[in-house]
N, C-alpha and C positions, 0 to 999 in steps of 0.2 A: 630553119627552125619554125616550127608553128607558133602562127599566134593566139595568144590568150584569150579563149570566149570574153565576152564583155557585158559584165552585169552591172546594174544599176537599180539602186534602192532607194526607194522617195519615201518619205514620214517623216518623221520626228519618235522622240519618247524612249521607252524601255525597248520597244516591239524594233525600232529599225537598230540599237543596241547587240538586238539578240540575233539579229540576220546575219547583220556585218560580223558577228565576232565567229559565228559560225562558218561564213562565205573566205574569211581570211587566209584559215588554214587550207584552201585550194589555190592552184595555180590558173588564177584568173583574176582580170583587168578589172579592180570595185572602185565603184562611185557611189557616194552616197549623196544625192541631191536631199538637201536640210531643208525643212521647213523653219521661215521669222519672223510668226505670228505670236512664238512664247509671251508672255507679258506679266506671267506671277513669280512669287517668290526673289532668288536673287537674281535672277535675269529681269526681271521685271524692275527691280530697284536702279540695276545699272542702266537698262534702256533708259528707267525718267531721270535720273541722276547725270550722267554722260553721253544719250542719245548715239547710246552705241549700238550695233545692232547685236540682235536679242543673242546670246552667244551660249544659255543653258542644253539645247538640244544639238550647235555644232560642237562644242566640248564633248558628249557624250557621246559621237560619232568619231571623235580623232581619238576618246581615249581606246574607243573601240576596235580600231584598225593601230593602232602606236604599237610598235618593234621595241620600244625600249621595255625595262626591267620591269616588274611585277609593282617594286618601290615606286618609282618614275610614275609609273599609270594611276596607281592610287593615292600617289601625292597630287596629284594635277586632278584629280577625282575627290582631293578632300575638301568635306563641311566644315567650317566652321562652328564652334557651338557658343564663343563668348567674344566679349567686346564688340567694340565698332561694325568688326566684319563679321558677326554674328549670321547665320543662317547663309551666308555668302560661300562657294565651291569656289576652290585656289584657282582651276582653269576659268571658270567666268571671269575672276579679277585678272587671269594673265592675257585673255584674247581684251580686254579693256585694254589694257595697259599696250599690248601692241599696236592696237587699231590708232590708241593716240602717238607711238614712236613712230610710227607711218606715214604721218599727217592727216591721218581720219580715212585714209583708204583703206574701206572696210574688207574689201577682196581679198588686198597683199596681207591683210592681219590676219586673218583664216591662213592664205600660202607661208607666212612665216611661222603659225604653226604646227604647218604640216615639217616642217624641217626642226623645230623641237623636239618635239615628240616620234618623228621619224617613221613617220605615219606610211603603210602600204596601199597604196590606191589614192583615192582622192575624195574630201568631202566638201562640196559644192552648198553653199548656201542657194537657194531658189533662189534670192533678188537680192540686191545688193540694198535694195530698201526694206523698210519695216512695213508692214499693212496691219491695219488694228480689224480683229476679225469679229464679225459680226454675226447675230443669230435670228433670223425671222421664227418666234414660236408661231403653234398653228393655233391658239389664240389671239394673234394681232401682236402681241405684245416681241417687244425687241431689245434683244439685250448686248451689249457693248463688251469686250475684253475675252481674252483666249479663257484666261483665269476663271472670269465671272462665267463663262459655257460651264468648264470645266467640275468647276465645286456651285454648285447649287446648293441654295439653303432651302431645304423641305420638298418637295413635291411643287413640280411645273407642266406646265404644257409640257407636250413633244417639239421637237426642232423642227418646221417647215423648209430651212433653208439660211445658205448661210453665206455670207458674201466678205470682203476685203474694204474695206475704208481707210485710208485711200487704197485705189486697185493700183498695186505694182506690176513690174515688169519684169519677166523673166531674166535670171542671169547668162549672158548668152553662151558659159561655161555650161549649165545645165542643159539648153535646148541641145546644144554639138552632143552632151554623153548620152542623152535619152534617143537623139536621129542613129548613135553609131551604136546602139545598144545590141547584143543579144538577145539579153535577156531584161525585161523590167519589172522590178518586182516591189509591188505596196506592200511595204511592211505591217502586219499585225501591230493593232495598237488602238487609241480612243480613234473613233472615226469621223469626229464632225473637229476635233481639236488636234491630229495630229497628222490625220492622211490627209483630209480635205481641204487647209490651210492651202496645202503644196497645188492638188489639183486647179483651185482658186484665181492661180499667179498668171495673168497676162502672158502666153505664148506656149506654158506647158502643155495645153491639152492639145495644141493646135502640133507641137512633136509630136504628143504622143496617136495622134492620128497620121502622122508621116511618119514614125520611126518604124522598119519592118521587126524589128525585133518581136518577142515574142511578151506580151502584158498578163503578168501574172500577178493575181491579189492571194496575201494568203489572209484570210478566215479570222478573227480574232476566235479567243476562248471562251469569253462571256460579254454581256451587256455591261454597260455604264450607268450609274445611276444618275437620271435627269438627261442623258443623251440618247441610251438606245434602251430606252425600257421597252420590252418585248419583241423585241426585233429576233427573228429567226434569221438564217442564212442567206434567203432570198431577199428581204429586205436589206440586209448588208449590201449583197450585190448591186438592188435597181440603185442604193443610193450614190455608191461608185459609178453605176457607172451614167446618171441621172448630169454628173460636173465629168465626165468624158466626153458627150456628147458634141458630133456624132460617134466618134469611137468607142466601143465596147473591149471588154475584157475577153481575154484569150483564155484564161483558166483559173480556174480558183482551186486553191488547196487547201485544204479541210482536213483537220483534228479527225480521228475516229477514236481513240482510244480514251477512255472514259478514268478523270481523274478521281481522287480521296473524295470517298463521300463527306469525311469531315469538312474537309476546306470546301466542297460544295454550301454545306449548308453556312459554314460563316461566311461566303459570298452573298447567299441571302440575306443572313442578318445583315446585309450593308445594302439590300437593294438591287442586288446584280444575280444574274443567272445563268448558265451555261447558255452556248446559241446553240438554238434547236437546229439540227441537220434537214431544211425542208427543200432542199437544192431537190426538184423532180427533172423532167425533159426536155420542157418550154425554155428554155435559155439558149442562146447563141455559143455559149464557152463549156470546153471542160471542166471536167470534176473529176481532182484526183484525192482520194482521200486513203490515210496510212495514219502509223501513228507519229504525232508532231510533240507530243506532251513531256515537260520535264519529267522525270525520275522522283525528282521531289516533291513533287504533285499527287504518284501516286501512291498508296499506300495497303501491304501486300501483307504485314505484319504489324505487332501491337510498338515493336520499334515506330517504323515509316507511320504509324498515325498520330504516334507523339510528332516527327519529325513534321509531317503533312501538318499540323497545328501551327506552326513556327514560321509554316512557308508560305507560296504561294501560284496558283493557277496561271504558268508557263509553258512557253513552247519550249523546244528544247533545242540549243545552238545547230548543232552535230544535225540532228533527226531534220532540221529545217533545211542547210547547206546539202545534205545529200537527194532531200524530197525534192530540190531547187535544181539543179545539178543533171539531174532525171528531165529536166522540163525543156533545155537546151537543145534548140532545131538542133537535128542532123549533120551533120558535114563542121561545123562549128568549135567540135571542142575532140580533146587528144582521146587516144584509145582508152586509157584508163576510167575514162568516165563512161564506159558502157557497159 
């Protein structure tokens, strides 16, 4: 019997959500190396509360590979809205609650809930410790917490650079899936709080310069406001691959199809912009561009713009696992995938 190509998805967020849930429905080996630098909202409460590690962005990677019921996934994905546990998601408080039946091994509480949820593949926390991520703005000025990057109040400097306090160490579960990879792919998503937490992690970058596998980034949709105001395409890249170094990116895959003008321009009202396509020659990696974009992004009738109003600027599960799938060296994976 042949074996399953072997892909491997580093981020955090929505963006490494929308890979995995796409990547699942193939018959292939997924890992999802988590980024845990999260620090807002209710992962944030329970790291200062319980000093557990940050458990918001590995729940949204197990609910995203979990085999169990539709019920099950969006039970262990529900908000809270009142009392105590207000603002708190049932999975955050269940990977608590294991990590302390465990004895505080924060590893085996992630492996016990991959056997709750009945999870297919595997989702690897980066370190088995927490790192508080840092920001050097290119005014001098430096700003402390995943959170504080993330939600800016007003207009700041650009991000110069961005580091780990304390620097942790890679989970040596991670280094083994990224050396034995086929395929590795950065998930679309914020880029200074959700891909580059992971690149950050003592030992990653130094796999991903030994792993032969094949390093593919894909493209987010638009900018961040306070993280990548006006950053184009190429700017996305040098800054990947700027926390690679020396190794570079093998390919980047790129949106082409152009969403609702509506939701464009209410991205604006918030500050954010589509990334411009300025990928030219001068670069060491490929460039494959097709269309990546949700359905519900775009809007083709007076229906889809009411809908387009409601939604939001997405890649799309399916369009991403087949553009990905396409990227897989030669010899690697069954006939069907050619």
């Amino acid at each position: 019997m042949e074996s399953k190509p072997q892909i491997v998805v580093l981020g955090g967020g929505t963006g490494t959500f929308t890979v995995l849930t796409g990547l699942k429905e193939y018959p292939v080996d997924l890992s999802a190396v988590v980024s845990v630098a999260d620090d807002g909202g209710s992962t944030g409460r329970l790291r200062s509360e319980y000093g557990v590690l940050p458990p918001g962005d590995i729940c949204r990677c197990l609910v995203a590979l979990s085999e169990c019921s539709d019920v099950l996934r969006r039970t262990f994905d529900h908000r809270f809205e009142n009392g105590s546990v207000h603002g708190h998601r049932l999975g955050n408080l269940i990977l608590t609650a294991l990590e302390e039946a465990v004895g505080g091994d924060r590893l085996a509480a992630v492996d016990a809930a991959h056997e709750m949820l009945r999870v297919r593949g595997r989702v690897i926390p980066v370190s088995a410790q927490e790192g508080n991520l840092c920001a050097v703005l290119r005014n001098g000025e430096m700003i402390t917490g995943e959170h504080e990057i993330d939600q800016p109040e007003g207009r700041r400097s650009q991000i110069e650079s961005c580091y780990l306090d304390p620097m942790i160490s890679a989970n040596p579960k991670a280094v083994t899936a990224i050396l034995h990879a086929d395929l590795v792919v950065f998930a679309p998503g914020d880029l200074y709080t959700s891909l580059i937490p992971v690149l950050l992690v003592d030992g990653i970058p130094a796999a991903l310069y030994r792993t032969q596998g094949k390093v593919v980034y894909i493209l987010g949709l638009t900018t961040k406001n306070g993280q990548t105001d006006g950053y184009g395409a190429m700017q996305f890249c040098k800054e990947v691959c700027h926390y690679l170094f020396p190794e570079t990116l093998d390919a980047v895959l790129v949106n082409q199809a152009p969403p609702s003008q509506v939701l464009v321009e209410k991205y604006q009202e918030q500050g954010a912009s589509l990334v411009t396509d300025d990928l030219g020659s001068s670069h060491p990696f490929e460039v494959h561009r097709t269309d990546l974009i949700s359905n519900k992004s775009v809007a083709r009738t007076p229906g889809d713009v009411l809908a387009a109003q409601r939604s939001l600027i997405r890649h799309d599960p399916e369009k991403l696992a087949k553009a990905l799938l396409k990227l897989l060296p030669a010899g690697t994976f069954p006939e069907f995938f050619t």
